[in-house]
mmCIF file of the N, C-alpha and C atoms, coordinates in Angstrom:
data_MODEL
# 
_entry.id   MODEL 
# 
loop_
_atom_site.group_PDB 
_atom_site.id 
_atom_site.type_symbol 
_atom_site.label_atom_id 
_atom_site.label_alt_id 
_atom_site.label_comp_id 
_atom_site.label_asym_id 
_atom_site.label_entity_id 
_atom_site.label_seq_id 
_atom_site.pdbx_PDB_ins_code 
_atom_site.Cartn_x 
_atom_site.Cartn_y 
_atom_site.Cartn_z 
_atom_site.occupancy 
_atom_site.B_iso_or_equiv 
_atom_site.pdbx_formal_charge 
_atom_site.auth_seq_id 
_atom_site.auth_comp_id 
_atom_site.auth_asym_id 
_atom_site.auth_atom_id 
_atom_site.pdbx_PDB_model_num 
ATOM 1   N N  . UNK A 1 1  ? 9.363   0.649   -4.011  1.00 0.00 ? 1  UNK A N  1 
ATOM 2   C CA . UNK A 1 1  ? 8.621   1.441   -3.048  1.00 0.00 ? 1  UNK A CA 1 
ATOM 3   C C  . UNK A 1 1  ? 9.527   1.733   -1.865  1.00 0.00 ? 1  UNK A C  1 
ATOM 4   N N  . UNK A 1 2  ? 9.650   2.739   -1.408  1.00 0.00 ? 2  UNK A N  1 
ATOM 5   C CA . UNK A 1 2  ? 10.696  3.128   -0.346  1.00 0.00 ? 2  UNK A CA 1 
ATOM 6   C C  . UNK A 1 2  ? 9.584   3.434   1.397   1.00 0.00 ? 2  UNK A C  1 
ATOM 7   N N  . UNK A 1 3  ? 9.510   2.444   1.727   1.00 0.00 ? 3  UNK A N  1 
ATOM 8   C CA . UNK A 1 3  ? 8.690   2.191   3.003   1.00 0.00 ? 3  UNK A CA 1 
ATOM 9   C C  . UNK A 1 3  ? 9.166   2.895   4.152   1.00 0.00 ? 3  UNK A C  1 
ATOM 10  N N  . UNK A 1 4  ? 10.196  3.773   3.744   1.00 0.00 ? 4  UNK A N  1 
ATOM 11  C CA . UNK A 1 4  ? 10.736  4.345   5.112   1.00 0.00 ? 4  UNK A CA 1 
ATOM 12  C C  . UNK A 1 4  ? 9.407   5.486   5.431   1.00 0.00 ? 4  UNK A C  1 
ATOM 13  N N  . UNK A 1 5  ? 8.756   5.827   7.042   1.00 0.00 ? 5  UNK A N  1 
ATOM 14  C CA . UNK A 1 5  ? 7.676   6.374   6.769   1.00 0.00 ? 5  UNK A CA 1 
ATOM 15  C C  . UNK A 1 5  ? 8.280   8.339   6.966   1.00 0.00 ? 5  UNK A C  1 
ATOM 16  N N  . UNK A 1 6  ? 7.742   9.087   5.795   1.00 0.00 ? 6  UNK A N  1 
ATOM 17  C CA . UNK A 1 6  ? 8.349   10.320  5.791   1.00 0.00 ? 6  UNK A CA 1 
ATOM 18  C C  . UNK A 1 6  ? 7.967   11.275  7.012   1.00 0.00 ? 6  UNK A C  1 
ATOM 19  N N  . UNK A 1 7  ? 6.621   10.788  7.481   1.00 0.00 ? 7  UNK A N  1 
ATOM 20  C CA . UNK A 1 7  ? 6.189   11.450  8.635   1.00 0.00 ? 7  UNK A CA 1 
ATOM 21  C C  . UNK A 1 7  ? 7.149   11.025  9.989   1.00 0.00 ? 7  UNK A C  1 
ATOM 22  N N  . UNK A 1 8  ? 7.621   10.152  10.374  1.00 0.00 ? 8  UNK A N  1 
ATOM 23  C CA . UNK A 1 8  ? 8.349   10.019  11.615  1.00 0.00 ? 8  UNK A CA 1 
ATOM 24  C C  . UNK A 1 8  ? 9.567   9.629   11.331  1.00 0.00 ? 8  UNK A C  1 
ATOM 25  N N  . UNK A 1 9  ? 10.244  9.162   10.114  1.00 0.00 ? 9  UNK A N  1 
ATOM 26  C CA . UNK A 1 9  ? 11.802  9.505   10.178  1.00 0.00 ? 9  UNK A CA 1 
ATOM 27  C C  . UNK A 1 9  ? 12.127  8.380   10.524  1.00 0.00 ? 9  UNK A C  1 
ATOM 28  N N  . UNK A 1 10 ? 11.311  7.075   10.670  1.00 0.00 ? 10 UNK A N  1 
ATOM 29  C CA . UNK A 1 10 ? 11.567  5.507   10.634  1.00 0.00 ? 10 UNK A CA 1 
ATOM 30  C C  . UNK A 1 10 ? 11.655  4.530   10.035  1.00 0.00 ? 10 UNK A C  1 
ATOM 31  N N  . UNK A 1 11 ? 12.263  3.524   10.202  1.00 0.00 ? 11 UNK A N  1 
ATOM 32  C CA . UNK A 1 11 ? 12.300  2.563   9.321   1.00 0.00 ? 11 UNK A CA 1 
ATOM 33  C C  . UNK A 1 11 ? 10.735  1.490   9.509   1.00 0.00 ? 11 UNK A C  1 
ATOM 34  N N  . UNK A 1 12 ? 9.937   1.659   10.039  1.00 0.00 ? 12 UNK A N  1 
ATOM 35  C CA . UNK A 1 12 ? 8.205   1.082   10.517  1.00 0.00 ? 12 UNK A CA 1 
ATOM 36  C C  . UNK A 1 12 ? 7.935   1.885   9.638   1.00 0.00 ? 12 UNK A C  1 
ATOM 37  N N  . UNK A 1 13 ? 7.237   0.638   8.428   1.00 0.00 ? 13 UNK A N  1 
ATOM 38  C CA . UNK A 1 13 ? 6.049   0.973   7.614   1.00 0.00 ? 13 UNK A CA 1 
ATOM 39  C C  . UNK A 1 13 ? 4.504   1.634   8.545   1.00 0.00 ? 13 UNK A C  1 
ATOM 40  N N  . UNK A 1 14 ? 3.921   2.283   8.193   1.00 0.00 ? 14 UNK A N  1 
ATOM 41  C CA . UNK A 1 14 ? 3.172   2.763   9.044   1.00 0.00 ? 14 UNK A CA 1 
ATOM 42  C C  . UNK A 1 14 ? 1.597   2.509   8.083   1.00 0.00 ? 14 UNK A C  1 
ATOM 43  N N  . UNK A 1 15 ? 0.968   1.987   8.848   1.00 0.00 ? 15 UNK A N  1 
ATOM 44  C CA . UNK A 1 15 ? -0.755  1.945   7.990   1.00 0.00 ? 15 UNK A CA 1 
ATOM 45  C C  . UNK A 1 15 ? -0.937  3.463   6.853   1.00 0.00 ? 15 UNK A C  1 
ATOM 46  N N  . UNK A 1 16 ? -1.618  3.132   6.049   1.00 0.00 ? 16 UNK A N  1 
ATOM 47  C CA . UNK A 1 16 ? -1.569  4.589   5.072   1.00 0.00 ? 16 UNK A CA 1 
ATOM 48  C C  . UNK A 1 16 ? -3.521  5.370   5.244   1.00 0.00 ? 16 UNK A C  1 
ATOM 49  N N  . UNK A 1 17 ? -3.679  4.614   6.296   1.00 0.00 ? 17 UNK A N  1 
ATOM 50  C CA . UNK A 1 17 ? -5.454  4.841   6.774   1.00 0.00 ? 17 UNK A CA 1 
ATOM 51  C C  . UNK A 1 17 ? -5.552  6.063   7.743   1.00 0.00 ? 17 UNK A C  1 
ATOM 52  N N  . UNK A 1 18 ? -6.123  6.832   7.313   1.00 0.00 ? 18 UNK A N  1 
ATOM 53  C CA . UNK A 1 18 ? -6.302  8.306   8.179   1.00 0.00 ? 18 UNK A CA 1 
ATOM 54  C C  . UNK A 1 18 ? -6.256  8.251   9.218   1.00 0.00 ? 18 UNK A C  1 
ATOM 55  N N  . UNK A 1 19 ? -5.452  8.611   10.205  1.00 0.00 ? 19 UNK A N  1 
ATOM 56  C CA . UNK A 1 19 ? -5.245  9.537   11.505  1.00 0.00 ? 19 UNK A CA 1 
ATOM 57  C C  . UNK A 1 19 ? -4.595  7.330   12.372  1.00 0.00 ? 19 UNK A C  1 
ATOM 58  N N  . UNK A 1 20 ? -4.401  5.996   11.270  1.00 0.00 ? 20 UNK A N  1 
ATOM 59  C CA . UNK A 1 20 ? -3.990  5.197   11.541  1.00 0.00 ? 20 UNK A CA 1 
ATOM 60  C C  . UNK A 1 20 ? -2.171  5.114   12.154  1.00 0.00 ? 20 UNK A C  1 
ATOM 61  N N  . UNK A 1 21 ? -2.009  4.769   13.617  1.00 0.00 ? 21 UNK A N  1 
ATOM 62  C CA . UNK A 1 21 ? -0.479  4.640   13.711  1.00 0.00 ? 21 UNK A CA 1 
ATOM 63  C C  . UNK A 1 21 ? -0.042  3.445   13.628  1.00 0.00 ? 21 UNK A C  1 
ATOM 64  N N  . UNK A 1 22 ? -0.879  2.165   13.062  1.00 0.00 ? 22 UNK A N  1 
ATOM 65  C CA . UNK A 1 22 ? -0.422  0.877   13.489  1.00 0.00 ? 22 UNK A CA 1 
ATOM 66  C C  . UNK A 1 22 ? 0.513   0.512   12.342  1.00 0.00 ? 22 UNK A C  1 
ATOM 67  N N  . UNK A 1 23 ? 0.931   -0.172  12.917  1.00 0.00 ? 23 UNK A N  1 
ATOM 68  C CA . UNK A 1 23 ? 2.295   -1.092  11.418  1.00 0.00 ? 23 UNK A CA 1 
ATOM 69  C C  . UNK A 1 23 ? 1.130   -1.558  10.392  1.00 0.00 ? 23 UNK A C  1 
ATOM 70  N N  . UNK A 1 24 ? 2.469   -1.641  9.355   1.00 0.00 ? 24 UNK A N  1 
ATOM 71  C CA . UNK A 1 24 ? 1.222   -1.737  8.074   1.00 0.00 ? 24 UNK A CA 1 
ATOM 72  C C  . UNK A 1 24 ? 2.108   -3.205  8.062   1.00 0.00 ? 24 UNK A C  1 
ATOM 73  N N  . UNK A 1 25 ? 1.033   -3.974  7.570   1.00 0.00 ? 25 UNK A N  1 
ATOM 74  C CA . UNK A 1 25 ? 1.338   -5.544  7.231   1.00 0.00 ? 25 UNK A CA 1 
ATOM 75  C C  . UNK A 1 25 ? 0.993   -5.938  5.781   1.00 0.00 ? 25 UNK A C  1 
ATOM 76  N N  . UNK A 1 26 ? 0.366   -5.034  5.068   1.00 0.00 ? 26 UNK A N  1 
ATOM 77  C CA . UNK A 1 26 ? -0.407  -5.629  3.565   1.00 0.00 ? 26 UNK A CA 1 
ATOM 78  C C  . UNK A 1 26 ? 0.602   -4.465  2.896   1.00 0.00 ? 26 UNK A C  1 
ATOM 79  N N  . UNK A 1 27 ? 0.489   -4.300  1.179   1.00 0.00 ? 27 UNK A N  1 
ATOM 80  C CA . UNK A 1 27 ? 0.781   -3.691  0.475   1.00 0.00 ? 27 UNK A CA 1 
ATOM 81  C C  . UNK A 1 27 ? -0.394  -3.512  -0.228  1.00 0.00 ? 27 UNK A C  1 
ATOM 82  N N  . UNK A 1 28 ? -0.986  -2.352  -0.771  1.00 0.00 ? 28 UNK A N  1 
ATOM 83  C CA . UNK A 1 28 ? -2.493  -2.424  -1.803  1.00 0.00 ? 28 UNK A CA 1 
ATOM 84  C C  . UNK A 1 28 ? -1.636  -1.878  -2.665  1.00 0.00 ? 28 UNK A C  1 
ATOM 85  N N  . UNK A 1 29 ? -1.221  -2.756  -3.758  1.00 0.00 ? 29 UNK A N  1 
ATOM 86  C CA . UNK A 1 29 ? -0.761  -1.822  -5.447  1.00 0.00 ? 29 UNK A CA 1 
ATOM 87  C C  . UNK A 1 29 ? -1.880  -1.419  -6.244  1.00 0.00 ? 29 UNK A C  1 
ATOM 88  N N  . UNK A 1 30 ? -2.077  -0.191  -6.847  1.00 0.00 ? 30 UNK A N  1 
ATOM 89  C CA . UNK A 1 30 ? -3.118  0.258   -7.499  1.00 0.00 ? 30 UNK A CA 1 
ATOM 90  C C  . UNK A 1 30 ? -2.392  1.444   -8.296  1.00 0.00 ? 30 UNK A C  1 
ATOM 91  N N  . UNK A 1 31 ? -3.088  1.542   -9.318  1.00 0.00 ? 31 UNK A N  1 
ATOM 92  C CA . UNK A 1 31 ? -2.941  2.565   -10.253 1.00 0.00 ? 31 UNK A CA 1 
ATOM 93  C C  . UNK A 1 31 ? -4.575  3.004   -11.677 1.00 0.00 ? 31 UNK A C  1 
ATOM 94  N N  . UNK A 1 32 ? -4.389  4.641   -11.116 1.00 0.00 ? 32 UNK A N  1 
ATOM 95  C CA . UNK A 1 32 ? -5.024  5.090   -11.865 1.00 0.00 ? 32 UNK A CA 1 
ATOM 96  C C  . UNK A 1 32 ? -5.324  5.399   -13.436 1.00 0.00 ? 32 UNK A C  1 
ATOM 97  N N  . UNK A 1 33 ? -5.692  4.101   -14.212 1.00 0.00 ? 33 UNK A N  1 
ATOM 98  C CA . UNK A 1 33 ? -5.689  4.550   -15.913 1.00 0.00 ? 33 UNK A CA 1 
ATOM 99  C C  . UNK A 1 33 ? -5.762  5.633   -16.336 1.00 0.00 ? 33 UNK A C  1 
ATOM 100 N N  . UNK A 1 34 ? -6.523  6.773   -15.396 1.00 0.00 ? 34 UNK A N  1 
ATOM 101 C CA . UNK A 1 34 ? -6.737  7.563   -16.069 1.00 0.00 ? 34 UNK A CA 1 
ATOM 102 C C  . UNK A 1 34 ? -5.441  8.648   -15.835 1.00 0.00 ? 34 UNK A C  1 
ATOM 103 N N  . UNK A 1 35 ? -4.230  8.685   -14.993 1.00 0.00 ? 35 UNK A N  1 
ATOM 104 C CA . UNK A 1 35 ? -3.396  9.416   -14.714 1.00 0.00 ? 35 UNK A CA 1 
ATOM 105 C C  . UNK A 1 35 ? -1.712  8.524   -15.033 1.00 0.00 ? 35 UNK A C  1 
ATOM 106 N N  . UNK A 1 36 ? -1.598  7.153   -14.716 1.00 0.00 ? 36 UNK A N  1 
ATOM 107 C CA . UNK A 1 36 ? -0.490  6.403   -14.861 1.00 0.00 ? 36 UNK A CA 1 
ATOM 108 C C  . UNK A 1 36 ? -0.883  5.252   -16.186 1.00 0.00 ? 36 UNK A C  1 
ATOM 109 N N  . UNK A 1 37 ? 0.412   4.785   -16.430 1.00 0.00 ? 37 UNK A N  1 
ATOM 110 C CA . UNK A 1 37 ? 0.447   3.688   -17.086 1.00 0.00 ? 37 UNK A CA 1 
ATOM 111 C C  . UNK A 1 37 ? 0.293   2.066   -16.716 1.00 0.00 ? 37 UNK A C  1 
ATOM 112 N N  . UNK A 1 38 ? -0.394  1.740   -17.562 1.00 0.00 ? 38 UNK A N  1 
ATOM 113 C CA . UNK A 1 38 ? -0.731  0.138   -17.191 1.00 0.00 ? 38 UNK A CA 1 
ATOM 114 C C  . UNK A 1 38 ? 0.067   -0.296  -16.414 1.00 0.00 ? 38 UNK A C  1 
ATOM 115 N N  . UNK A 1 39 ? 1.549   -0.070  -16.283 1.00 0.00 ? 39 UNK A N  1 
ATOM 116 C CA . UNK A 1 39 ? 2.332   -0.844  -15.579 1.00 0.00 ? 39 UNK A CA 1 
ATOM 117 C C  . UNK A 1 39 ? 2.955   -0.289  -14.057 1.00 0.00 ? 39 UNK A C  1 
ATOM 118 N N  . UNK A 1 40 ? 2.559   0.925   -14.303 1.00 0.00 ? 40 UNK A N  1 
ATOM 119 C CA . UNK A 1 40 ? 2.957   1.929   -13.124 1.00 0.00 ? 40 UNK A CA 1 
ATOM 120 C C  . UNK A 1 40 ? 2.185   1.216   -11.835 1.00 0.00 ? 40 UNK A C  1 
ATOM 121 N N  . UNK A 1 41 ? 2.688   0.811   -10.426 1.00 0.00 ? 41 UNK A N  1 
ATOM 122 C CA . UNK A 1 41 ? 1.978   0.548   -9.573  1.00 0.00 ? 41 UNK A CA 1 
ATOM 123 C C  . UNK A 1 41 ? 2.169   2.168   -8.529  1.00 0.00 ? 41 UNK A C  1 
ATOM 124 N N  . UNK A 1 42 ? 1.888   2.366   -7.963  1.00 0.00 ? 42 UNK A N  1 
ATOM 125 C CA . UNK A 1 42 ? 1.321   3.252   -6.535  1.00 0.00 ? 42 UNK A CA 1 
ATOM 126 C C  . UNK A 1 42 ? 0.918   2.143   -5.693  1.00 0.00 ? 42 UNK A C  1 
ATOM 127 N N  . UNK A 1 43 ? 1.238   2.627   -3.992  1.00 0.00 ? 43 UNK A N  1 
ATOM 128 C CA . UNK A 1 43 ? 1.230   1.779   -2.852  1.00 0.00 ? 43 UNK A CA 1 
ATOM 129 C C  . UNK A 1 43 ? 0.734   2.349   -2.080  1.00 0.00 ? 43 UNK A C  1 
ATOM 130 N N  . UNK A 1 44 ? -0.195  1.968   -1.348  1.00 0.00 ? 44 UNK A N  1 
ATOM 131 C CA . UNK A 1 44 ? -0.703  2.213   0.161   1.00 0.00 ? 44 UNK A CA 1 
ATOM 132 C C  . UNK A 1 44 ? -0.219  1.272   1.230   1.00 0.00 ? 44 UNK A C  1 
ATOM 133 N N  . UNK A 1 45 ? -0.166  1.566   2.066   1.00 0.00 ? 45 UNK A N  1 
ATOM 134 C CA . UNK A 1 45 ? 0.133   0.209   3.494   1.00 0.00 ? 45 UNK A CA 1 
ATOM 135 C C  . UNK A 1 45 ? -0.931  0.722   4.225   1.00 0.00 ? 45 UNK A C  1 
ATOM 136 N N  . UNK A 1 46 ? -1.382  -1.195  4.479   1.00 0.00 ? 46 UNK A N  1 
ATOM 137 C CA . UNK A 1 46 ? -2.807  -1.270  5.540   1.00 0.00 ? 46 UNK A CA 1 
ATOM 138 C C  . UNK A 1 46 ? -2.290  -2.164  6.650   1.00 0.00 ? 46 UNK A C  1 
ATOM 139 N N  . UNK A 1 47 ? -2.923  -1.530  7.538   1.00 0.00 ? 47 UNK A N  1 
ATOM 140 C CA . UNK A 1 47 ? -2.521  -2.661  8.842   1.00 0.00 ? 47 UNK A CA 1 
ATOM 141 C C  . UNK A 1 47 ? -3.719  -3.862  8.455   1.00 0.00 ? 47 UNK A C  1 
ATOM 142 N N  . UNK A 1 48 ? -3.849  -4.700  9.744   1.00 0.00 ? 48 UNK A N  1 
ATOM 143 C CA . UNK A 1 48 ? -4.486  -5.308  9.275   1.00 0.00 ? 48 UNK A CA 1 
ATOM 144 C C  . UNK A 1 48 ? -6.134  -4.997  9.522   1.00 0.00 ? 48 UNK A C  1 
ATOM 145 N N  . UNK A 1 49 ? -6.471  -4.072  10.051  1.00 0.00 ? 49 UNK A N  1 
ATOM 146 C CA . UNK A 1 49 ? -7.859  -3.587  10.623  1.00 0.00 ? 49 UNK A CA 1 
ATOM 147 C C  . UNK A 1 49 ? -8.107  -2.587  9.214   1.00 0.00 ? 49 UNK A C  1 
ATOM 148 N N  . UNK A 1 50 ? -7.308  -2.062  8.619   1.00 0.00 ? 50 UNK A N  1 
ATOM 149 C CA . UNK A 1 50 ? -7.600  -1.165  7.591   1.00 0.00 ? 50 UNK A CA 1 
ATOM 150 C C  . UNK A 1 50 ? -7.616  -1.632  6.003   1.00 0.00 ? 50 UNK A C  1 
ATOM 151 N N  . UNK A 1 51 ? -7.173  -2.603  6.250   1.00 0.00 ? 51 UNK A N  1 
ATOM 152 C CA . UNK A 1 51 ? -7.037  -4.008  4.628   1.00 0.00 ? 51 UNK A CA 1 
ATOM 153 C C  . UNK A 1 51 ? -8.089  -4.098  3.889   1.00 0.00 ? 51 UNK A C  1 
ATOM 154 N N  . UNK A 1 52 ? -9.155  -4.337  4.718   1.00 0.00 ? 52 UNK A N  1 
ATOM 155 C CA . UNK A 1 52 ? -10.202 -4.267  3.817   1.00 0.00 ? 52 UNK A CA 1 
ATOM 156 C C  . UNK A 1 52 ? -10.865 -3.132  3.404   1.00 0.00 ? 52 UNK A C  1 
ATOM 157 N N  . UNK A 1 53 ? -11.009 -2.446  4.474   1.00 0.00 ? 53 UNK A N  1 
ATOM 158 C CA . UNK A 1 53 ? -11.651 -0.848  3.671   1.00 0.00 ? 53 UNK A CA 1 
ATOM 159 C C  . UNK A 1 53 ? -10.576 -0.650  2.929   1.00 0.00 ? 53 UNK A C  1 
ATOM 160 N N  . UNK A 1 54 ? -9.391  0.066   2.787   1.00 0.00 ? 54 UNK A N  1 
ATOM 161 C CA . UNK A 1 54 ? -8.793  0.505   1.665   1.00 0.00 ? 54 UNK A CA 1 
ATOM 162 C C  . UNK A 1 54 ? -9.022  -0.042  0.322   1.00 0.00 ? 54 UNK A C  1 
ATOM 163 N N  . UNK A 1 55 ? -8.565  -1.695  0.484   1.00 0.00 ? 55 UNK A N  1 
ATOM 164 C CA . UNK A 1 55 ? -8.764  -2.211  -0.719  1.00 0.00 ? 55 UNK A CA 1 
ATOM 165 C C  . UNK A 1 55 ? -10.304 -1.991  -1.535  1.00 0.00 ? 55 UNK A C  1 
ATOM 166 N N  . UNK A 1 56 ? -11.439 -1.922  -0.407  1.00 0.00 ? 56 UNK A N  1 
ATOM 167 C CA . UNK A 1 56 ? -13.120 -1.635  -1.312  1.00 0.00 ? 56 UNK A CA 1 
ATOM 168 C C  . UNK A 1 56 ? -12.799 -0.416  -1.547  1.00 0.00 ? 56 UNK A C  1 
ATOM 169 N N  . UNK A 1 57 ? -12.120 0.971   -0.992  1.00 0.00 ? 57 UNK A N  1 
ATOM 170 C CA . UNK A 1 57 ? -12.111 2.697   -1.613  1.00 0.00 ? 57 UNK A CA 1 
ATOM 171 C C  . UNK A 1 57 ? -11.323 2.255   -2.664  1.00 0.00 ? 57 UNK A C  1 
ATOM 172 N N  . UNK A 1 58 ? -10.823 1.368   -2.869  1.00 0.00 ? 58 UNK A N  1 
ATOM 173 C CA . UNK A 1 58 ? -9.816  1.695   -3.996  1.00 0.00 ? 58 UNK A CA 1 
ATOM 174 C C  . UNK A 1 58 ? -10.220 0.174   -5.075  1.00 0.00 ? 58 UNK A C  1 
ATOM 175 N N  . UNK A 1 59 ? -10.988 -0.393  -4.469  1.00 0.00 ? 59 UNK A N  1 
ATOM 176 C CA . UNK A 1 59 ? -11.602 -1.614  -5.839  1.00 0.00 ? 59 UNK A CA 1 
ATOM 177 C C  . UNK A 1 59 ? -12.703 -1.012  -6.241  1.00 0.00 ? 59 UNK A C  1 
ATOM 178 N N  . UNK A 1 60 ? -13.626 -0.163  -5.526  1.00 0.00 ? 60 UNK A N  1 
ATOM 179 C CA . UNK A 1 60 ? -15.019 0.322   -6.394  1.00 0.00 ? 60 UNK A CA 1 
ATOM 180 C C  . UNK A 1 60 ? -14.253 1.403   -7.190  1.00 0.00 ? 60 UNK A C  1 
ATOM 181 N N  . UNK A 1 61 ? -12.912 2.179   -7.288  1.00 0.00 ? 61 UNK A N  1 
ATOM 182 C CA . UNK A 1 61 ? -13.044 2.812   -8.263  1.00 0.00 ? 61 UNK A CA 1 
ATOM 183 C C  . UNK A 1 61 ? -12.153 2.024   -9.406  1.00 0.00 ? 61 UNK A C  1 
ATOM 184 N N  . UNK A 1 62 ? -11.603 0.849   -9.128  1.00 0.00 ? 62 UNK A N  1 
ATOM 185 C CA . UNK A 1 62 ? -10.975 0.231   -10.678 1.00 0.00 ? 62 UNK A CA 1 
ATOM 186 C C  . UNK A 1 62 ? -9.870  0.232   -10.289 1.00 0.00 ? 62 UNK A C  1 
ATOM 187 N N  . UNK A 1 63 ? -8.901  0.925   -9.134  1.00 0.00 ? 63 UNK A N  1 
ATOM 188 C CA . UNK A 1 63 ? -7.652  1.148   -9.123  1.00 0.00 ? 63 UNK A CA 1 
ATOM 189 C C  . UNK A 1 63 ? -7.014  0.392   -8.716  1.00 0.00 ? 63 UNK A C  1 
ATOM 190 N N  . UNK A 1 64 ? -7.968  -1.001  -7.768  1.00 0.00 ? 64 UNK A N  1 
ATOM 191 C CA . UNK A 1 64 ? -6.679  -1.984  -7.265  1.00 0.00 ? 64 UNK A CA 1 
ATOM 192 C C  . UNK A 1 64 ? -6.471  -3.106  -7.755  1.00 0.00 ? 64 UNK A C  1 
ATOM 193 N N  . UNK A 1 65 ? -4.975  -3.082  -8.108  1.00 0.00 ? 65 UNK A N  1 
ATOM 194 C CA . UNK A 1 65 ? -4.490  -4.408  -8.829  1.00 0.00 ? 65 UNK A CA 1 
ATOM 195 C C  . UNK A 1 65 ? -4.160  -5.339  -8.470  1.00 0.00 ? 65 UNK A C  1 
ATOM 196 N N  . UNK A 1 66 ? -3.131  -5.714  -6.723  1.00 0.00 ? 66 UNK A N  1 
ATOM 197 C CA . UNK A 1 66 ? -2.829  -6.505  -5.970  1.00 0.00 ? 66 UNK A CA 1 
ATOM 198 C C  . UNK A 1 66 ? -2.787  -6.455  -4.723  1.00 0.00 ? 66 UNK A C  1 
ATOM 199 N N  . UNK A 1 67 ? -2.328  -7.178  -3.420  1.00 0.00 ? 67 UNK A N  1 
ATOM 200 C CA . UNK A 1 67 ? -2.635  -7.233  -2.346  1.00 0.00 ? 67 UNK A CA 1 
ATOM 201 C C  . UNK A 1 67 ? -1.694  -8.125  -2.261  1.00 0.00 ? 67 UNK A C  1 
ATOM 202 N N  . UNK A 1 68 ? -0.416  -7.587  -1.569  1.00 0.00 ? 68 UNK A N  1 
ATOM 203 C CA . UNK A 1 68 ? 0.043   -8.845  -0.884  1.00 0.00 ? 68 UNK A CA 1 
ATOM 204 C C  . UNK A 1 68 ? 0.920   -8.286  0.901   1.00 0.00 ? 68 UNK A C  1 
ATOM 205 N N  . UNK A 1 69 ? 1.141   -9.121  1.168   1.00 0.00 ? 69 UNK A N  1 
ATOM 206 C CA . UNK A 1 69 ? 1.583   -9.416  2.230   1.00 0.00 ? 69 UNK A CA 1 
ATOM 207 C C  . UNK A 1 69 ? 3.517   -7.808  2.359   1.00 0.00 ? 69 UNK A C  1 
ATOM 208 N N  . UNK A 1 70 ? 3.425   -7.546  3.353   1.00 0.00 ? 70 UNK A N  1 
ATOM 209 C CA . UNK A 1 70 ? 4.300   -6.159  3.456   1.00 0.00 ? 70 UNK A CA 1 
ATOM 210 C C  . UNK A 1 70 ? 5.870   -7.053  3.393   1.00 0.00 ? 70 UNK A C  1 
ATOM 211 N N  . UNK A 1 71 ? 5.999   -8.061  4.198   1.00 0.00 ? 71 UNK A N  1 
ATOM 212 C CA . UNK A 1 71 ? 7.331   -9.249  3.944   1.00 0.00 ? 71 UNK A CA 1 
ATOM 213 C C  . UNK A 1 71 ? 7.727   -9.463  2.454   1.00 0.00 ? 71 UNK A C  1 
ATOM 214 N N  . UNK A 1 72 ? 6.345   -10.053 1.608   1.00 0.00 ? 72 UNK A N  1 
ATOM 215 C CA . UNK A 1 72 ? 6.347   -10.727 0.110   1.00 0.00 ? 72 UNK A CA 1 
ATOM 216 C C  . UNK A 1 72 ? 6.707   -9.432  -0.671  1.00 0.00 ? 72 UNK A C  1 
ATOM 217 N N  . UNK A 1 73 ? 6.054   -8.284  -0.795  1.00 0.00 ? 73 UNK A N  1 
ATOM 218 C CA . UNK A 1 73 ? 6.540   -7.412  -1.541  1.00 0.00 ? 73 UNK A CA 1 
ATOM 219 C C  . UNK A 1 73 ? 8.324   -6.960  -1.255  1.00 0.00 ? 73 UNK A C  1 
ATOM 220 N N  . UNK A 1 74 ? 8.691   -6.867  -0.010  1.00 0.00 ? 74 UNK A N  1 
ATOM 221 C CA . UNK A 1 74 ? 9.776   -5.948  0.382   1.00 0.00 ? 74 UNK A CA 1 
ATOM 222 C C  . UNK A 1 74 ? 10.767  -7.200  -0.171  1.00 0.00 ? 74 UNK A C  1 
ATOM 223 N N  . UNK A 1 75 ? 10.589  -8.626  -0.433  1.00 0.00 ? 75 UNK A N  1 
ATOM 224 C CA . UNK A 1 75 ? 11.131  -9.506  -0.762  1.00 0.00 ? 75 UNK A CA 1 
ATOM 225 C C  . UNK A 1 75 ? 11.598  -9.710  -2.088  1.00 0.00 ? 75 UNK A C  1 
ATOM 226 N N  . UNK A 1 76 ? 10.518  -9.310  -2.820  1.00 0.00 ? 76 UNK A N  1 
ATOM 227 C CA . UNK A 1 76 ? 10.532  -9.272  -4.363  1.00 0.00 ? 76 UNK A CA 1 
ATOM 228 C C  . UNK A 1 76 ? 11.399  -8.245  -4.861  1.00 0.00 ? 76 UNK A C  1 
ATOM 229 N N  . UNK A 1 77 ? 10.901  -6.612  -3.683  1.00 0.00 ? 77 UNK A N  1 
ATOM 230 C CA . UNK A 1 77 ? 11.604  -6.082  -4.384  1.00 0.00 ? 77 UNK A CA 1 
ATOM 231 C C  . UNK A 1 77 ? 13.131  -5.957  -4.335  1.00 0.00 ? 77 UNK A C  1 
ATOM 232 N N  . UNK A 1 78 ? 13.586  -7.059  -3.021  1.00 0.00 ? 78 UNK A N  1 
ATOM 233 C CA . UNK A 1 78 ? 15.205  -7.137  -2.972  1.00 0.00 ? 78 UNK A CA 1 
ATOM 234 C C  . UNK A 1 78 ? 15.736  -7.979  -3.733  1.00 0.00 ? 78 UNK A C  1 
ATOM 235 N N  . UNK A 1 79 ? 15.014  -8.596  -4.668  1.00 0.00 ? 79 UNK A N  1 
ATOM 236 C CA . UNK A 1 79 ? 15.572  -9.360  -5.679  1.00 0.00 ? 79 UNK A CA 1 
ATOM 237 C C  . UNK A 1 79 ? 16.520  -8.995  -6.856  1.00 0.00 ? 79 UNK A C  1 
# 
């Protein structure tokens, strides 16, 4: 996932919650069965005021798979 945010040209993950400017601290991985593959993830970033709504828009429709922490992911993926 490339967290640089395309709207301001920074290296600050930015919340992915409408009209949200706060730092994003969570990762929501989710993917749509009906468009990607089982293994394909897609990412949102939630601050922490927006964590839980995103994750319920995106658990009542089936699409979210994990939740972790914006450190733990960017960690894994420098492995």
């Amino acid at each position: 996932m490339n967290i640089l945010n395309a709207e301001t040209e920074t290296d600050t993950p930015i919340c992915s919650a409408k009209g949200c400017r706060a730092p994003a601290v969570w990762v929501l991985a989710w993917n749509n069965p009906k468009l990607h593959t089982p293994e394909r993830r897609k990412t949102w970033l939630a601050c922490e005021e927006h964590r839980e709504h995103l994750s319920k828009f995106l658990g009542m429709r089936g699409f979210l798979k994990d939740v972790v922490s914006l450190e733990e992911w960017t960690a894994a993926e420098n492995q």
